[in-house]
C-alpha positions in Angstrom: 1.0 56.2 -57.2 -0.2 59.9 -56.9 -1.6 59.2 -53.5 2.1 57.6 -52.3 4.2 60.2 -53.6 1.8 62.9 -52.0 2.3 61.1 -48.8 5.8 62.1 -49.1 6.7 65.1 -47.5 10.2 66.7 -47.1 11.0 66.4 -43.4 10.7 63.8 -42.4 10.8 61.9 -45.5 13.0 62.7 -48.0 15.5 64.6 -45.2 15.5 61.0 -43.7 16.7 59.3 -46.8 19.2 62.3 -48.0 21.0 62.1 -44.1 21.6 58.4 -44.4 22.6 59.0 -48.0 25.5 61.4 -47.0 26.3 59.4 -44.3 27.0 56.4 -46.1 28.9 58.4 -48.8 30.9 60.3 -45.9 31.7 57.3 -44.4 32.3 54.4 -46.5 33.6 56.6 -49.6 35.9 58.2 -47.5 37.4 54.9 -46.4 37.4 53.3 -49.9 39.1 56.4 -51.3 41.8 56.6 -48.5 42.2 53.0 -49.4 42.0 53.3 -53.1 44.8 56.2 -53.9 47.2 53.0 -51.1 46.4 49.8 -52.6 44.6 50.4 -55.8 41.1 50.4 -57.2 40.0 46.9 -56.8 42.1 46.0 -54.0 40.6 48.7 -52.0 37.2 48.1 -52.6 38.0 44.4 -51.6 39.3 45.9 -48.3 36.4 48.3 -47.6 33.8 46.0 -48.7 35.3 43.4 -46.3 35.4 45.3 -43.3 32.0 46.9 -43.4 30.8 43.4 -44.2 32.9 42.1 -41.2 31.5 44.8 -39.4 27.6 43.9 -40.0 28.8 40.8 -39.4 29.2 41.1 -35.5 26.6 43.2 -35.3 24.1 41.1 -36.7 25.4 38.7 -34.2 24.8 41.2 -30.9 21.1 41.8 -32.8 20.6 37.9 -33.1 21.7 37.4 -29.0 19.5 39.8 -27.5 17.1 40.3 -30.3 16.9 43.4 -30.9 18.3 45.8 -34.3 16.3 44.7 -37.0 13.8 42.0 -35.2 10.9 40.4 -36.6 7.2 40.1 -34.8 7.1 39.4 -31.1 5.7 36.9 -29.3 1.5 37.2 -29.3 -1.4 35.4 -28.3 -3.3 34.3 -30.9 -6.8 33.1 -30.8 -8.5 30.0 -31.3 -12.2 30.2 -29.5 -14.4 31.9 -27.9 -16.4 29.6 -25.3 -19.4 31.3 -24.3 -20.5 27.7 -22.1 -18.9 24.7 -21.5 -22.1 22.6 -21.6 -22.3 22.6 -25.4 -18.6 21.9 -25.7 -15.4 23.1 -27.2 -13.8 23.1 -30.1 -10.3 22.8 -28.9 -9.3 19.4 -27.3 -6.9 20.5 -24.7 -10.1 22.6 -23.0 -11.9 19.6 -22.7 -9.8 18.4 -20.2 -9.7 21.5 -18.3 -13.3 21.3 -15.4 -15.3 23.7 -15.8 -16.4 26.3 -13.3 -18.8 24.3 -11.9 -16.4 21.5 -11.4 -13.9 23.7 -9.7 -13.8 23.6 -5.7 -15.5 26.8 -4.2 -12.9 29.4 -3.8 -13.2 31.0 -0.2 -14.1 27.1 0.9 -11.0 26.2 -0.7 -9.0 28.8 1.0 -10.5 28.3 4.0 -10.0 24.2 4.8 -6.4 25.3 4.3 -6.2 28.0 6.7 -7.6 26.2 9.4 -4.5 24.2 9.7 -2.8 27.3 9.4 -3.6 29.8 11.3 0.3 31.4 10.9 -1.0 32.1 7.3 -4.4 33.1 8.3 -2.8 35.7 10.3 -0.2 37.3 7.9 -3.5 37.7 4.8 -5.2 39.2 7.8 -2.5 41.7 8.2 -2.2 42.2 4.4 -5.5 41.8 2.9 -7.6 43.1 5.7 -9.8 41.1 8.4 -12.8 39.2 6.5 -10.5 38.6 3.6 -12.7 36.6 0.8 -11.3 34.6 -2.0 -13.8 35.5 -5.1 -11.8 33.3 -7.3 -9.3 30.8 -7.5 -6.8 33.2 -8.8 -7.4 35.0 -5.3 -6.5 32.2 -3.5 -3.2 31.2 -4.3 -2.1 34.5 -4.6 -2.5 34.9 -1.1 -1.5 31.3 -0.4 0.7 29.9 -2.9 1.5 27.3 -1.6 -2.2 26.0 -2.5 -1.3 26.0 -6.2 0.1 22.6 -6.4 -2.9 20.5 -5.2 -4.9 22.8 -7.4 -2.7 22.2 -10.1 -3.7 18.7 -9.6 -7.5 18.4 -10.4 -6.8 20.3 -13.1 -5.5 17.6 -15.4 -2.6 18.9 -16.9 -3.8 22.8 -16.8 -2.2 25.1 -14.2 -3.2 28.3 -12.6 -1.5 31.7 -13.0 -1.5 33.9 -9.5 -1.9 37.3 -9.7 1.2 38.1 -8.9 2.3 36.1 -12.2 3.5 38.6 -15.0 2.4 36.1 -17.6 -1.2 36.4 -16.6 -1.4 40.2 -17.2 0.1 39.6 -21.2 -2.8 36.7 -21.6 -5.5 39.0 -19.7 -4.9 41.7 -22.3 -4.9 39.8 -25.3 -8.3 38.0 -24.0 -9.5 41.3 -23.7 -8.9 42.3 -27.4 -10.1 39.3 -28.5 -13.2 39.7 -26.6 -13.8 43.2 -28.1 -13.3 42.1 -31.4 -15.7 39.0 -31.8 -18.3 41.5 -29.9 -18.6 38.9 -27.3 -20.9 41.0 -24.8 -22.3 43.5 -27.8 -21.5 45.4 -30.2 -19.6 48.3 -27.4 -18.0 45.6 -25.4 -15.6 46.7 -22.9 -14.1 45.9 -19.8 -15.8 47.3 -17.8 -18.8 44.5 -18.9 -17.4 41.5 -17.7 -14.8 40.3 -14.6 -11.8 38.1 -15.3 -11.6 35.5 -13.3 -9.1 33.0 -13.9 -6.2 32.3 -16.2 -4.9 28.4 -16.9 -2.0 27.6 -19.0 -1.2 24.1 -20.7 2.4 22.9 -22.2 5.0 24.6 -22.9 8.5 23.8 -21.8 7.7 22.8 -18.3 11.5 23.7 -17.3 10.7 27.3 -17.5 8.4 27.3 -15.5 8.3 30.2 -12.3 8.7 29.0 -8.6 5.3 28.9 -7.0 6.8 30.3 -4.1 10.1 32.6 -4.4 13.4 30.8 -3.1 11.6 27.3 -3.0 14.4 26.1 -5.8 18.2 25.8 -5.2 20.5 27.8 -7.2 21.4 24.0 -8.6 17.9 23.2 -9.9 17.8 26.7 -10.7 20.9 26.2 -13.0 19.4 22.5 -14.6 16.3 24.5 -15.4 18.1 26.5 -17.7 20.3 24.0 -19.2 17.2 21.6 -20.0 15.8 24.6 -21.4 18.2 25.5 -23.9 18.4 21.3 -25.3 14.9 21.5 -25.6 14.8 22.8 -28.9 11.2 22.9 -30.2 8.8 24.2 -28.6 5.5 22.3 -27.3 2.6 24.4 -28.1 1.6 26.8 -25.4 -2.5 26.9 -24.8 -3.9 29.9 -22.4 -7.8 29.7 -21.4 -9.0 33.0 -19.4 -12.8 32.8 -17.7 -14.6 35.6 -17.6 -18.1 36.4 -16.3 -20.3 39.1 -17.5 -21.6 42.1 -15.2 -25.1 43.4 -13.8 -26.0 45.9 -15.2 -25.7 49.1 -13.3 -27.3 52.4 -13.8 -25.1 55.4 -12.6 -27.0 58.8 -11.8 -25.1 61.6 -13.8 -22.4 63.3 -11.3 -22.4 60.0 -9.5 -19.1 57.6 -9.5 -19.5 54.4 -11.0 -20.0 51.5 -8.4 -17.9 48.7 -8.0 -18.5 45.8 -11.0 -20.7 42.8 -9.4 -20.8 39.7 -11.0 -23.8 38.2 -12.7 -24.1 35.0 -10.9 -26.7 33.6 -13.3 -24.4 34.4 -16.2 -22.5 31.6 -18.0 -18.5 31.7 -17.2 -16.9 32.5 -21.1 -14.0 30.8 -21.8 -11.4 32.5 -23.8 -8.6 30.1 -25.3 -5.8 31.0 -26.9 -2.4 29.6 -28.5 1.0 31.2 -27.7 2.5 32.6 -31.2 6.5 32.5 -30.6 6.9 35.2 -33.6 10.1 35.6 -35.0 12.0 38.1 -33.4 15.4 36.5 -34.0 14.3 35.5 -37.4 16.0 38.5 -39.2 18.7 39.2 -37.6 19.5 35.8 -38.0 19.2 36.2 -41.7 21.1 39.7 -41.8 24.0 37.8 -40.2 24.1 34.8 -42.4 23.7 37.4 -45.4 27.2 39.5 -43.9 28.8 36.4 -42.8 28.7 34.8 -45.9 29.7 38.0 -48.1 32.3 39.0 -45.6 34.1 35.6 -45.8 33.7 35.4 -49.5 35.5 38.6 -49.8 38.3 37.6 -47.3 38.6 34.3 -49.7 39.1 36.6 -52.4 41.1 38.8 -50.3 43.1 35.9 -49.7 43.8 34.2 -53.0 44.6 37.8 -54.4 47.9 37.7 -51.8 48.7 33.9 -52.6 49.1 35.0 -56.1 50.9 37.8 -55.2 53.4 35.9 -53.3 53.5 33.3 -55.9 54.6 36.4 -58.5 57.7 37.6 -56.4 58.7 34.5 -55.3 59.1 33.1 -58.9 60.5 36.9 -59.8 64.4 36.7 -60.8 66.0 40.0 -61.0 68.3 38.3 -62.7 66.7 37.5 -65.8 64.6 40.9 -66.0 65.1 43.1 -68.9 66.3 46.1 -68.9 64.9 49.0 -70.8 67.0 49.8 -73.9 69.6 52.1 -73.4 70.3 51.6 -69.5 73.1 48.8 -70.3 
């Protein structure tokens, strides 16, 4: 308790606390007594209460659209092995039907049987890539042709490959990476600079959300039945990422010398990061904040409410008629 309240310092701490103190003495007070002094103690307070409620109210709906305000975790990768070779097997069952490295076709061979029956393409990666172009990976491939990602997709058993160009990949590449650094995967100092990513596969999901493979390839009508299966899809099928990576050579650098380029350790084993998407729940509390104003603010309208019908019901049973008068006014 000592160590918490020495934590506590006066700016920003306690000057924090004191400004939204004031404020919400300024602000709300001065509203309840402006309505107070009109309509009377209780009354007032009913009013005031009401409309700040009412107030929270629709802004606890804007925070629950757009998830933002008072938000809970965000979406995250969240591990589930670490594969370090696919010959002694995994212990997630969706992996097993992914084929290993050593099952996948040859990358630059891949490319290549493709591009000779299209030399239009073979012409434009020239321009882009550079003459002598070479596919190291899968990933390299149908980024430069994506059109190659849907037979790929297809010996890959349900699995499906993320381009490079796919912003999805670089979320999953960075979580790998933590992951990797954590468990210690290549020593106790591992860093990126030890290993090469190679490939990133993803597995369920909402299949409607997927991206186009190539931009434009959908209508704006498929586009639009995308989105509406989407949002009738309530729950969610669990999302499974696996990134491949391969450790480095070695390489010694002279002092004053740049680093040279990471090379691959052919002889190394391909690791096999897998991972589960964690939705979070961003929307979970202001989803709660707004049920919590919504159901005050309409209780206090009720009460709001019933305090006029009984009103009404007083002066319309009122006589003048059959009031009495004070002594001495007759």
């Amino acid at each position: 308790m000592t160590l918490f309240f020495s934590a506590i310092s006066f700016d920003p701490n306690i000057r924090g606390a004191l400004v939204v103190a004031v404020g919400v003495v300024v602000l709300c007070g001065s509203v309840y007594l402006l309505l107070a002094t009109n309509t009377g103690v209780r009354n007032g307070f009913l009013i005031a209460a009401a409309g700040l409620m009412g107030w929270m109210f629709s802004m606890g709906i804007i925070w629950w659209i757009y998830g933002i305000g008072l938000r809970g975790t965000d979406p995250s990768w969240s591990s589930k092995e670490i594969n370090f070779s696919r010959s002694d097997g995994v212990a997630t069952e969706v992996v097993e039907r992914l084929p290993a490295s050593a099952d996948l076709p040859d990358p630059q061979t891949f490319l290549s049987d493709y591009l000779a029956t299209n030399p239009e393409l073979a012409q434009k990666i020239a321009d882009t890539e550079g003459e002598g172009f070479t596919a190291r990976t899968l990933t390299d491939a149908v980024t430069v042709a994506p059109t190659l990602k849907e037979p790929l997709d297809g010996q890959l058993e349900g699995w499906r490959i993320l381009p490079a160009t796919d912003s999805r990949r670089g979320d999953a590449v960075a979580s790998a990476d933590a992951l990797l650094a954590e468990a210690g995967a290549f020593g106790q100092s591992t860093s990126t600079s030890m290993y090469t990513v190679k490939d990133v596969f993803f597995y369920g999901g909402k299949s409607a959300s997927e991206p186009e493979t190539v931009k434009g390839e959908r209508s704006a009508l498929d586009r639009a039945w995308r989105r509406v299966v989407t949002i009738f899809e309530p729950l969610n099928p669990p999302l499974y990422a696996a990134v491949t990576v391969q450790k480095n050579v070695e390489q010694i650098v002279a002092p004053g010398e740049a680093p040279p380029p990471p090379k691959v350790d052919e002889s190394a084993d391909t690791v096999t990061v897998v991972m589960v998407r964690n939705l979070g729940t961003r929307r979970l509390i202001p989803f709660l904040f707004t049920l919590f104003s919504g159901l005050v603010f309409f209780a206090l309208v009720w009460m709001l409410h019933n305090r006029d019908k009984r009103a009404m019901a007083a002066r319309s049973d009122w006589d003048p008629s059959q009031a009495e008068l004070p002594a001495g006014t007759r």
